[in-house]
C-alpha positions in Angstrom: -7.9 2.2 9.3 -11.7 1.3 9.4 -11.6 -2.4 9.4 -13.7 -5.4 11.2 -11.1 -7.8 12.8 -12.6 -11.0 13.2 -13.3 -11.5 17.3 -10.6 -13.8 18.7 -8.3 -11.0 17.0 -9.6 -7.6 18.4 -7.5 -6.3 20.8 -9.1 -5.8 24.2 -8.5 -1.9 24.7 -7.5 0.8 22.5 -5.5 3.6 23.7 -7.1 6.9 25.3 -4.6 8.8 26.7 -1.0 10.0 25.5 0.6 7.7 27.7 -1.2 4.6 26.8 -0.7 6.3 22.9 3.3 5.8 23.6 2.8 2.9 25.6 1.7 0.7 22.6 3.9 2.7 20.3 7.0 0.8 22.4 4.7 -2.7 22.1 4.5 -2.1 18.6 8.3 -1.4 17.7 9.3 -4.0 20.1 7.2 -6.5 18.1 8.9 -5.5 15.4 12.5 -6.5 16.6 11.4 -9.6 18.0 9.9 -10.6 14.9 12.9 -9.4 12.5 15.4 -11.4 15.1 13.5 -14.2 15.9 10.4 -14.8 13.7 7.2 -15.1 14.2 7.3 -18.9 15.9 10.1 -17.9 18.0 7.9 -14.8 19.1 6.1 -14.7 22.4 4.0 -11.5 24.4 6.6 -12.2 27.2 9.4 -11.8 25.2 7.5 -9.0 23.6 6.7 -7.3 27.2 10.6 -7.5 27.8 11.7 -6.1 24.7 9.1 -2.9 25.6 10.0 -2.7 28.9 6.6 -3.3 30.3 4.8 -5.9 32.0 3.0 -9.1 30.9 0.3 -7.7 32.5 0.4 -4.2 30.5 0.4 -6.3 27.3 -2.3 -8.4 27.8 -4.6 -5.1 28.7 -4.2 -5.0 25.4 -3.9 -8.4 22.9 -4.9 -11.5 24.5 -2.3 -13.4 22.7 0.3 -13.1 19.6 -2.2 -13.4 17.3 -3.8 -10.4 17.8 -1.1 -8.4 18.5 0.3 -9.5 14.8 -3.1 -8.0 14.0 -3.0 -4.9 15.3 0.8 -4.0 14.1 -0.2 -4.9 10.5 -3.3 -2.5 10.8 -1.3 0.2 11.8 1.5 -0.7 9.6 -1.3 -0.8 6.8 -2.5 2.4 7.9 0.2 4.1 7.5 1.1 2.7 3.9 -2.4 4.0 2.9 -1.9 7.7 4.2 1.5 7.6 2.5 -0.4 6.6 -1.1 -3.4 8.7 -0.2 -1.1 11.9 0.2 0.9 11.0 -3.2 -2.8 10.9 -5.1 -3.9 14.0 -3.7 -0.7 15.8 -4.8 -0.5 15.1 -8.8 -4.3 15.7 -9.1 -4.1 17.3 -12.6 -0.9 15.9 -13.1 0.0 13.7 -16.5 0.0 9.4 -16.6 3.7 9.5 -16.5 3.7 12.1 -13.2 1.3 10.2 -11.7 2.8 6.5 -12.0 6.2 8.0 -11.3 4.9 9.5 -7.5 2.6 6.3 -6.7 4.8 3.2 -7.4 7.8 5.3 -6.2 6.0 6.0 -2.8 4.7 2.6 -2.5 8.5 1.2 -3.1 9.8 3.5 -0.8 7.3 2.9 2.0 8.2 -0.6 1.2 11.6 -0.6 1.1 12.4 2.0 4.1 13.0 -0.9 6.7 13.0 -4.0 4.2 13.5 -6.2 7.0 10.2 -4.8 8.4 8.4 -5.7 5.5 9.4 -9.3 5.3 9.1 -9.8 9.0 5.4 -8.4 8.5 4.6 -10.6 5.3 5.6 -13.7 7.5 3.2 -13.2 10.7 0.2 -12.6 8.1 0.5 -16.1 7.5 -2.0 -18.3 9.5 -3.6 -14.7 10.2 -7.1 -14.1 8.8 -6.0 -10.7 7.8 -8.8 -10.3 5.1 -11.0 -7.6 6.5 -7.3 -5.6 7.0 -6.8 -6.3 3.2 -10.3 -4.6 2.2 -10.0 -1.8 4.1 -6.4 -0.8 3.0 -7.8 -2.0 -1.0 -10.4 0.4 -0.7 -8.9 3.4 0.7 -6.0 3.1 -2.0 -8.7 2.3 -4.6 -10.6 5.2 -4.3 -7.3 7.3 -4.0 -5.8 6.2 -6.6 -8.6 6.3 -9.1 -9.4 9.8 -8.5 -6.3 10.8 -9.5 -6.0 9.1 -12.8 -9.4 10.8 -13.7 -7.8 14.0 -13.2 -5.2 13.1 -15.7 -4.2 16.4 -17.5 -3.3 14.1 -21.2 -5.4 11.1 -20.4 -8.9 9.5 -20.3 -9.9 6.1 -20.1 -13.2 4.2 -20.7 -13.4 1.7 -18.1 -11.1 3.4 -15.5 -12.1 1.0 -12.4 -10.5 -2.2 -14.4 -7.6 -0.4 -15.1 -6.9 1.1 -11.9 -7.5 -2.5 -10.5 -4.9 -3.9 -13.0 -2.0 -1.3 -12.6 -2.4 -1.6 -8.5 -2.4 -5.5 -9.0 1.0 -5.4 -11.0 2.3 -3.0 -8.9 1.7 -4.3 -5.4 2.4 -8.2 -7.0 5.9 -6.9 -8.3 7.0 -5.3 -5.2 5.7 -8.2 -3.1 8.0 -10.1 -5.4 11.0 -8.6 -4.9 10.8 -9.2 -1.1 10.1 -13.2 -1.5 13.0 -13.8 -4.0 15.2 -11.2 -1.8 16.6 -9.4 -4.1 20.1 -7.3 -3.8 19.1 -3.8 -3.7 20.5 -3.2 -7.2 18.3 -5.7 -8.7 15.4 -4.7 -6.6 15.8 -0.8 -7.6 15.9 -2.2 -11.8 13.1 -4.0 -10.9 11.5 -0.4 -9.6 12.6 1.5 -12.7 11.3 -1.0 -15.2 8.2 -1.4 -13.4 7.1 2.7 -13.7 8.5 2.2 -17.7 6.0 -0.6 -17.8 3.0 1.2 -16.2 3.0 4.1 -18.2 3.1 2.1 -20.9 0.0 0.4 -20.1 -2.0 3.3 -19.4 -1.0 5.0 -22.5 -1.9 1.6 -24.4 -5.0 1.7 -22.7 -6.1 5.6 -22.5 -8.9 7.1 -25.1 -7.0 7.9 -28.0 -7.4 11.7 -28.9 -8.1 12.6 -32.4 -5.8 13.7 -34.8 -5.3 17.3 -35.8 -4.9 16.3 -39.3 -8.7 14.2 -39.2 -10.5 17.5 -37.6 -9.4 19.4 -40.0 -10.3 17.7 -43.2 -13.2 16.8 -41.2 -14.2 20.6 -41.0 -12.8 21.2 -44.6 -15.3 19.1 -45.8 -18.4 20.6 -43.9 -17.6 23.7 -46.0 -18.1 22.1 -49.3 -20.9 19.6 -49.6 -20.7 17.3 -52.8 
């Protein structure tokens, strides 16, 4: 994912070669336990190093310090989220509202949801990160995904499409998000997912160009045949 980390956060090498590919792959997962076991305070690169079975030194070829390793696993975990919605657009292009709400909160749950530890580990190293340009990037690329689906809509056309694209990703990433910080039981978690497609469709078909009625046209054309 395209982004500008800010400098003190850019890691000092990215990988070239397969090895150093599955090298920072190990890193990267290793990060992961560490923060899911101990959080992010408890968290150190040594302790990361162990974990991945590679030296301090290896790990500081890379990030300089925890920050910037907490950097580069959200990028990639952010990545990864975006391909996921990206690849959901692209497949209900000419689909209907209801279709199309169904595959993109349902794939943005899922991605969520997959390793729900994961997910809140992730949302607590962000914390005293400045993890805006990641943000952007991932906002625009699921943005412009997103949107371009909704405009292909087979029974739907709306006026101002960028504000409601912007609202529907808004509730839908803010309820999800919820669900994780009140750490909800996975029953309540998956009403809280079926409610919250019921509730998008319902905006966009509160909020899509009305059609016209058969009934109108065709008084409309009865009267173009007899003028007063």
């Amino acid at each position: 994912m395209a982004s500008n980390p800010p400098t003190h956060l850019t890691p000092r090498k990215r990988p070239r070669q397969a090895r150093a590919a599955t090298t920072l792959d190990a890193i990267f997962e290793a990060t992961i336990q560490v923060l899911v076991k101990d959080g992010p305070r408890r968290l150190t690169t040594t302790r990361v190093a162990e974990r991945a079975g590679v030296s301090v030194g290896t790990m500081y070829q890379y990030f300089p310090h925890k920050q910037a390793l907490f950097y580069a696993l959200n990028e990639r975990y952010l990545h990864v989220l975006a391909e996921k919605v990206e690849n959901a657009c692209r497949a209900q292009h000419g689909a209907s509202i209801e279709q199309m709400v169904e595959a993109l909160v349902t794939t943005y749950w899922n991605a969520k949801t997959e390793r729900p530890e994961v997910t809140r580990a992730l949302y607590r190293s962000v914390v005293e990160l400045d993890n805006e340009p990641l943000i952007e990037a991932f906002a625009r690329r699921v943005d412009a995904a997103t949107a371009a689906m909704f405009a292909s809509a087979s029974n739907a056309d709306f006026t101002d499409l960028p504000t409601v694209n912007l609202t529907l990703l808004t509730t839908v990433f803010g309820a999800v998000r919820s669900v994780f910080e009140r750490n909800l039981p996975r029953p309540e978690g998956n009403a809280v997912h079926r409610q919250l497609v019921l509730m998008c469709i319902a905006y966009l078909e509160a909020v899509k160009i009305p059609a016209r009625s058969t009934g109108a046209q065709t008084l409309s054309a009865d009267q173009s045949l007899d003028p007063v």
